[in-house]
Wavefront OBJ file of the C-alpha trace (Angstrom):
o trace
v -1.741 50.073 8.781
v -4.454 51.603 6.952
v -7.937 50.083 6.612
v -7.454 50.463 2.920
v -4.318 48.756 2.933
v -5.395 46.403 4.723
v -8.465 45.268 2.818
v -5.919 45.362 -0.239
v -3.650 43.390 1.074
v -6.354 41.060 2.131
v -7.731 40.840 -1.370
v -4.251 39.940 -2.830
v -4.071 37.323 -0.284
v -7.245 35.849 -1.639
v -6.070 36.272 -5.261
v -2.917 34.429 -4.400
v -4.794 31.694 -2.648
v -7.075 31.463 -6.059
v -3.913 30.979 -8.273
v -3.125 28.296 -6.050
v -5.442 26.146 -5.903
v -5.580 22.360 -7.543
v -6.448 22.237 -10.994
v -8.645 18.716 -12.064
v -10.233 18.365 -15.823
v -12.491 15.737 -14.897
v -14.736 14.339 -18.210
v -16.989 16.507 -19.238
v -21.112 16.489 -19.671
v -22.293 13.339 -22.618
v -22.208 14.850 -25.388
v -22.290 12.085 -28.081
v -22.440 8.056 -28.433
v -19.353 6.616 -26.772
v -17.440 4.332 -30.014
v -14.358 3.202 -31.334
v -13.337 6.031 -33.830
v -10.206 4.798 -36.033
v -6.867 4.226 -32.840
v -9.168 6.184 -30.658
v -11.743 5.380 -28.201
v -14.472 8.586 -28.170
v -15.958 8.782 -24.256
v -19.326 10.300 -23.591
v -17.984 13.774 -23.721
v -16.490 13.574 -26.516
v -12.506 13.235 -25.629
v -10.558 10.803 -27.349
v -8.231 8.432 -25.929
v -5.878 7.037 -28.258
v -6.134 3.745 -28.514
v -3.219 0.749 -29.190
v -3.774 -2.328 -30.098
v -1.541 -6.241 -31.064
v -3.478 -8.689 -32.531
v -2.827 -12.145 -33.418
v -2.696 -13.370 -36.689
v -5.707 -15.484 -36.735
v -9.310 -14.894 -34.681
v -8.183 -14.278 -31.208
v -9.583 -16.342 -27.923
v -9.919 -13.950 -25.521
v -9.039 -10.007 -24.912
v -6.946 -8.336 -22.668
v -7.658 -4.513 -22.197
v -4.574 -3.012 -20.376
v -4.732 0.574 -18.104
v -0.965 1.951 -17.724
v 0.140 3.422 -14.511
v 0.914 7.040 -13.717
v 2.946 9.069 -16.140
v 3.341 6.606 -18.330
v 1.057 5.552 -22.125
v -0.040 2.748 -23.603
v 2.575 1.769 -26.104
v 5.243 1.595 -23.671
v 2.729 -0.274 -21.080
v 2.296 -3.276 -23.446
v 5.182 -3.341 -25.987
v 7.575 -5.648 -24.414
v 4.847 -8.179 -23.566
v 2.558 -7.980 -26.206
v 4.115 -10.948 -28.618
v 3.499 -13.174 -25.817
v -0.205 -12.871 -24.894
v -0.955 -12.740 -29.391
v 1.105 -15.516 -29.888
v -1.069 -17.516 -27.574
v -4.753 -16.111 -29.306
v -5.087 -13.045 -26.880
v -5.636 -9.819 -29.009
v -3.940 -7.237 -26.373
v -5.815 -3.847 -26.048
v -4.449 -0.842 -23.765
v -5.865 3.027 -24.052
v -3.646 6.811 -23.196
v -6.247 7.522 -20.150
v -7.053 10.735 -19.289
v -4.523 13.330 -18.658
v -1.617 10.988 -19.947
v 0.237 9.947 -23.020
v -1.977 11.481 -26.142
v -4.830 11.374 -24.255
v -6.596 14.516 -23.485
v -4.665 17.425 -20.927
v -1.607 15.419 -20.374
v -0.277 16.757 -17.196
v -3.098 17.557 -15.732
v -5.447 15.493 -12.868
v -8.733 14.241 -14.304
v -9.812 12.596 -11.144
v -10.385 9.226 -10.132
v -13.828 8.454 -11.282
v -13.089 10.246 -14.357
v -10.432 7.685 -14.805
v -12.607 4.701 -13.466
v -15.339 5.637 -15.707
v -13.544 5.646 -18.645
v -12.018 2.361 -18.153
v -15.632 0.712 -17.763
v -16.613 2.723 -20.721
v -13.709 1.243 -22.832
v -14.775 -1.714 -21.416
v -18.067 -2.038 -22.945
v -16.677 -0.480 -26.010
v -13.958 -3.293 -26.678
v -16.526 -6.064 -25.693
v -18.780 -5.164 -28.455
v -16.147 -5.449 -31.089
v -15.480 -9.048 -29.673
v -19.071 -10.651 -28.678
v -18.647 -14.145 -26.989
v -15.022 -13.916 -26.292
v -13.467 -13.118 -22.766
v -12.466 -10.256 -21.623
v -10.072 -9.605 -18.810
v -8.939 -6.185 -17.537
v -5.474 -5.536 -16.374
v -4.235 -2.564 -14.535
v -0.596 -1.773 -14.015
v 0.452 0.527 -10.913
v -1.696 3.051 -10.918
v -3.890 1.629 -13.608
v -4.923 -1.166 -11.051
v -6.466 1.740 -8.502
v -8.557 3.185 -11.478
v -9.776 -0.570 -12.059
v -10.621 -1.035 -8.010
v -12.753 2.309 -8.758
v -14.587 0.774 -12.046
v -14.903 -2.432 -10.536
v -16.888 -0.938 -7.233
v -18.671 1.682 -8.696
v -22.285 1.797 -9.552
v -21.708 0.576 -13.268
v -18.787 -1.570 -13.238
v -17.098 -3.137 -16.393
v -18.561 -5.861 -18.001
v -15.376 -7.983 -17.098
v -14.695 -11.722 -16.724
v -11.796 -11.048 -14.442
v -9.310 -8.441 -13.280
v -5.640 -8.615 -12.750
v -4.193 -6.156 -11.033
v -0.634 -5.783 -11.030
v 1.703 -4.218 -8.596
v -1.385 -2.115 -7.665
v -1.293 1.404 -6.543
v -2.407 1.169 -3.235
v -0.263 3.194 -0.919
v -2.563 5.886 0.576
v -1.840 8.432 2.832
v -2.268 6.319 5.579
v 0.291 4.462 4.831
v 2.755 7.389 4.350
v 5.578 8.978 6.947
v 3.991 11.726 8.525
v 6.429 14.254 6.820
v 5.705 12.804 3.222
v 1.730 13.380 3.519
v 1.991 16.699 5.664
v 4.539 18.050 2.868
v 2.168 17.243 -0.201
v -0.675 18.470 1.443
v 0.767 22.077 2.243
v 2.588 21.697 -1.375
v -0.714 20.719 -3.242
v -2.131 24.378 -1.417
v 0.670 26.605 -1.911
v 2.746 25.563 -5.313
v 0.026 22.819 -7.098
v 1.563 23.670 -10.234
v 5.025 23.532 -9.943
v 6.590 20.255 -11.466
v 9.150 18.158 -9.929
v 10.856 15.275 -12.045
v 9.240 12.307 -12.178
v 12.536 9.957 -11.190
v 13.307 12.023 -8.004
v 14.753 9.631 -5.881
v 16.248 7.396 -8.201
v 13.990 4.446 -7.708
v 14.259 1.759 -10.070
v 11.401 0.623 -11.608
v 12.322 -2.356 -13.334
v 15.659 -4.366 -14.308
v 15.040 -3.785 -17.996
v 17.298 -1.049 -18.881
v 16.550 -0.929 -22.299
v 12.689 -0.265 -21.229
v 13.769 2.221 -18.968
v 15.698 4.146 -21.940
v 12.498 3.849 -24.076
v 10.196 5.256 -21.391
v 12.361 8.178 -20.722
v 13.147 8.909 -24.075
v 9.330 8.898 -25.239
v 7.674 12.056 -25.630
v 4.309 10.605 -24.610
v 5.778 9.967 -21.380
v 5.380 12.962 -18.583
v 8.595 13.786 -17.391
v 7.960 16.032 -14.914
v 4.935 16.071 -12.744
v 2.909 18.851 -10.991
v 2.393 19.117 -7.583
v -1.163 18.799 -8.140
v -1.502 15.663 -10.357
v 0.925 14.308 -7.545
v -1.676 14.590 -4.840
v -4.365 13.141 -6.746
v -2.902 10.010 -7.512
v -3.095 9.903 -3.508
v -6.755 10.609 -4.097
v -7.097 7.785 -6.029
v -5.166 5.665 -3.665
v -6.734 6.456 -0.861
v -10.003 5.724 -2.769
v -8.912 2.490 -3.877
v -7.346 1.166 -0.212
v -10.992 1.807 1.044
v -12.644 -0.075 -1.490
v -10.075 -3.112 -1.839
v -12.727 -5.507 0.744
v -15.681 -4.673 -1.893
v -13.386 -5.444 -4.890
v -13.703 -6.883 -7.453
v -17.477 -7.004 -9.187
v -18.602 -6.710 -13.061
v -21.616 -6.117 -15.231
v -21.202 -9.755 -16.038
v -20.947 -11.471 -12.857
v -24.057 -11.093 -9.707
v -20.713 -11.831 -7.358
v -17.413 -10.827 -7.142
v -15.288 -11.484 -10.363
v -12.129 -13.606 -10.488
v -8.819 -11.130 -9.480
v -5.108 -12.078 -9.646
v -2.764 -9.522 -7.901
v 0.875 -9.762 -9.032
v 3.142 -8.623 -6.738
v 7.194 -8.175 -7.203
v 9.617 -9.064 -4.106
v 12.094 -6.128 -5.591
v 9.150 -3.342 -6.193
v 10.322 -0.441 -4.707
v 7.345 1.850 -5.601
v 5.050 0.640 -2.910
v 6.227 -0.591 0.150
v 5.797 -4.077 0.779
v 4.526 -3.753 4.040
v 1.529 -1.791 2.304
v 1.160 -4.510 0.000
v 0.866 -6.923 2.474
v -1.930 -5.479 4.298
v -3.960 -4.562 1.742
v -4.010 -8.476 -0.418
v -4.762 -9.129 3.435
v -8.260 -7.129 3.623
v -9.054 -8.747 -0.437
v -8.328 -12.417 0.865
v -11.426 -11.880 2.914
v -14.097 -13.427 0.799
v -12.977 -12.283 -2.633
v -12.353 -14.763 -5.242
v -8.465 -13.644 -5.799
v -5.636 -15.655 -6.661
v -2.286 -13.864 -5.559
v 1.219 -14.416 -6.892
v 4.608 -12.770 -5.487
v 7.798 -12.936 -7.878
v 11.412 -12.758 -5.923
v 12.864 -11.833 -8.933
v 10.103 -9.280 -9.671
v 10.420 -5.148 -9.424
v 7.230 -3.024 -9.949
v 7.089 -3.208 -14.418
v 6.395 -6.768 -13.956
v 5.141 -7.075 -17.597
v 8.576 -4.827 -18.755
v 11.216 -6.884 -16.686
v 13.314 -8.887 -17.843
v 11.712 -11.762 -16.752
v 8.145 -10.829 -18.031
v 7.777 -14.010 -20.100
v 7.009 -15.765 -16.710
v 4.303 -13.560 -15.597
v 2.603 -13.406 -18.818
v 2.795 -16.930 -18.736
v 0.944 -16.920 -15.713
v -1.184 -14.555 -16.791
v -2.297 -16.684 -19.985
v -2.851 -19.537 -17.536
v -4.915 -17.452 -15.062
v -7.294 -16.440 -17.614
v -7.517 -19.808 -18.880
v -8.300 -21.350 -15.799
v -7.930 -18.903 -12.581
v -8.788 -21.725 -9.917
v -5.868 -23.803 -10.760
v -1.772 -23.407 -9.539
v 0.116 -20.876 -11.240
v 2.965 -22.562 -13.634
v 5.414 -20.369 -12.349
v 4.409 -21.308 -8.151
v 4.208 -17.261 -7.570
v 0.959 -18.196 -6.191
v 2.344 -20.795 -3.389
v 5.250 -17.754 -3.247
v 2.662 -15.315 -2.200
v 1.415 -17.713 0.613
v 4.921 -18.778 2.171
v 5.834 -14.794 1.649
v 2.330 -13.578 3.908
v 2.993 -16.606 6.066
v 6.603 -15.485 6.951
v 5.893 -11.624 7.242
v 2.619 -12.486 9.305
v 5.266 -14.489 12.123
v 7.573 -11.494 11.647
v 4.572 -9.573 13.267
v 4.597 -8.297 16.778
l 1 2 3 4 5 6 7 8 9 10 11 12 13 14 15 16 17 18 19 20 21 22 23 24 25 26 27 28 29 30 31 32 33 34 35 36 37 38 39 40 41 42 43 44 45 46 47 48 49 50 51 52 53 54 55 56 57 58 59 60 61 62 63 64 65 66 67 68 69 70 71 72 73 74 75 76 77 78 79 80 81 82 83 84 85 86 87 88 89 90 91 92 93 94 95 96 97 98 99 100 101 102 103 104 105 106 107 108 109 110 111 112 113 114 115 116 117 118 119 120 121 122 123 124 125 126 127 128 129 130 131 132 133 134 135 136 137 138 139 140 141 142 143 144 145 146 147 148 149 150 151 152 153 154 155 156 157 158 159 160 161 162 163 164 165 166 167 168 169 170 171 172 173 174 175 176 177 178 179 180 181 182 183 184 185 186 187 188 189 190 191 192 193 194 195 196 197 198 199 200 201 202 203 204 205 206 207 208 209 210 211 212 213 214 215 216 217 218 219 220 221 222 223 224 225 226 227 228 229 230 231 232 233 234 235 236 237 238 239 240 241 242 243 244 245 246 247 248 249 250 251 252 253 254 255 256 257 258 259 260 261 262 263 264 265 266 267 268 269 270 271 272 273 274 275 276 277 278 279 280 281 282 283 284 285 286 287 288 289 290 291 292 293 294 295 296 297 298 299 300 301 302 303 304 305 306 307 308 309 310 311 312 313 314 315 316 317 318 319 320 321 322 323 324 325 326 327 328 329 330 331 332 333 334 335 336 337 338 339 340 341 342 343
């Protein structure tokens, strides 16, 4: 071989290296006043994240700003449970994030603190539409990472609690070997090739007639680059190693109130993973946790989501006192039984 061809081949070898590397959109430099323009909430660099909201029909008594998990938007997040939290007062906010739904660069990774930014931005934003009333933040799946970030980060939301539900917390850690070796060399050699995003055929709730509007909406991302793939593991990662400094707020000099709701049938993230990690948050934090045997990982979509919001409505109302439902004394016998299991 030639030293010419060599150095040429070298250089394509660099070229192809180039093409394959990760592609993030994080938010850009401020570039106007954050606001609430018409359905859409404006960030500091201008993108717009559409924004949904159910209202009750007279003043409402507290707020509940919702952030759906990965691949998914805000309509289908809240839709099924939405008439329960208005009909009790609670005016029911949720927001496309970044790189999902409507929102800007669907497809594409905007990064954790992108994503944990704007949900403290939209934060503040909804809070000044509604002075004086409460305002409690829940995050679904993936959703409940990005609200670990905001809610450790140097400016965190101006929250007066956080519920985090069937949380996103399964870092690479936590994965098979062959699973985070494979998604590494993936992420570095095809980032943008798409795989669908039901591979596997895991069930993510027993409401069928949710999971034929999810698949059938257009805001929802269907199939899902290798790239975006390995940052949600980012953001997992990031989350797991924040979990024992979670969960503060703008409002609050100590940690805020958090309820983690957990389903027995979730077969998203492994219970074992979930077990650990409410583990590390019991120590100190002021969390109330609640396990549902008849619950999958679209608690607020399943077919039994009138019992969670329940509990919900009840948490926020007063989030020292017994669930209605007992998922709270659930989620102790469930930790006390695993924990004996334990070698």
């Amino acid at each position: 071989m030639t030293a010419r061809l060599a150095r040429a081949l070298l250089f394509s070898l660099l070229l192809l290296a180039a093409a394959c590397t990760p592609v993030t959109i994080p938010a850009g430099p401020p570039v106007t006043r954050p606001a609430v323009a018409g359905e859409a909430l404006v960030m500091p660099d201008g993108a717009r994240l559409p924004l949904r909201r159910w209202l009750p029909e007279g003043p409402p008594r507290a707020i509940l700003l919702g952030l759906h998990g990965f691949n998914d938007a805000a309509r289908n997040f809240m839709e099924d449970a939405a008439p329960a939290f208005t009909a009790a007062g609670v005016a029911v906010y949720a927001y496309d994030q970044r790189g999902f739904g409507a929102g800007p660069h669907p497809g594409i990774w905007p990064g954790g603190d992108s994503l944990a930014a704007d949900a403290a931005g939209a934060a503040r934003l909804i809070r000044a539409r509604h002075p004086g009333l409460p305002l409690v933040m829940l995050g679904e799946s993936m959703g409940g990472a990005v609200l670990v970030l905001a809610a450790t980060g140097p400016n965190p939301p101006p929250a007066d609690g956080y519920i985090l539900m069937a949380p996103a917390f399964w870092g690479r850690a936590d994965m098979p070997p062959v699973m985070r070796w494979g998604l590494w060399l993936a992420s570095r050699t095809i980032p943008l090739v798409g795989f669908p995003g039901t591979a596997g055929g895991i069930v993510a709730t027993d409401n069928e007639e949710a999971l034929r509007r999810w698949s059938r909406d257009p805001l929802t991302i269907k199939i899902t680059r290798v790239d975006a793939a390995s940052g949600v593991v980012d953001l997992m990662d990031a989350a797991v190693a924040r979990v024992p400094e979670c969960c503060r707020s703008a409002l609050h000099p100590g940690a805020a109130p958090v309820l983690v709701l957990l389903g027995a049938k979730d077969r998203i993230i492994p219970a074992r993973v979930a077990r650990r990690v409410v583990r590390e948050m019991r120590d100190g934090q002021a969390e109330r946790i609640a396990y549902y045997e008849q619950g999958w990982h679209l608690l607020l979509r399943d077919l039994q989501r009138e019992v969670v919001a329940t509990d919900i409505l009840a948490w926020m109302t007063a989030p020292e006192a017994p669930l209605p439902s007992g998922a709270d004394a659930a989620a102790t016998a469930w930790l006390a039984r695993e924990a004996a299991r334990e070698p």
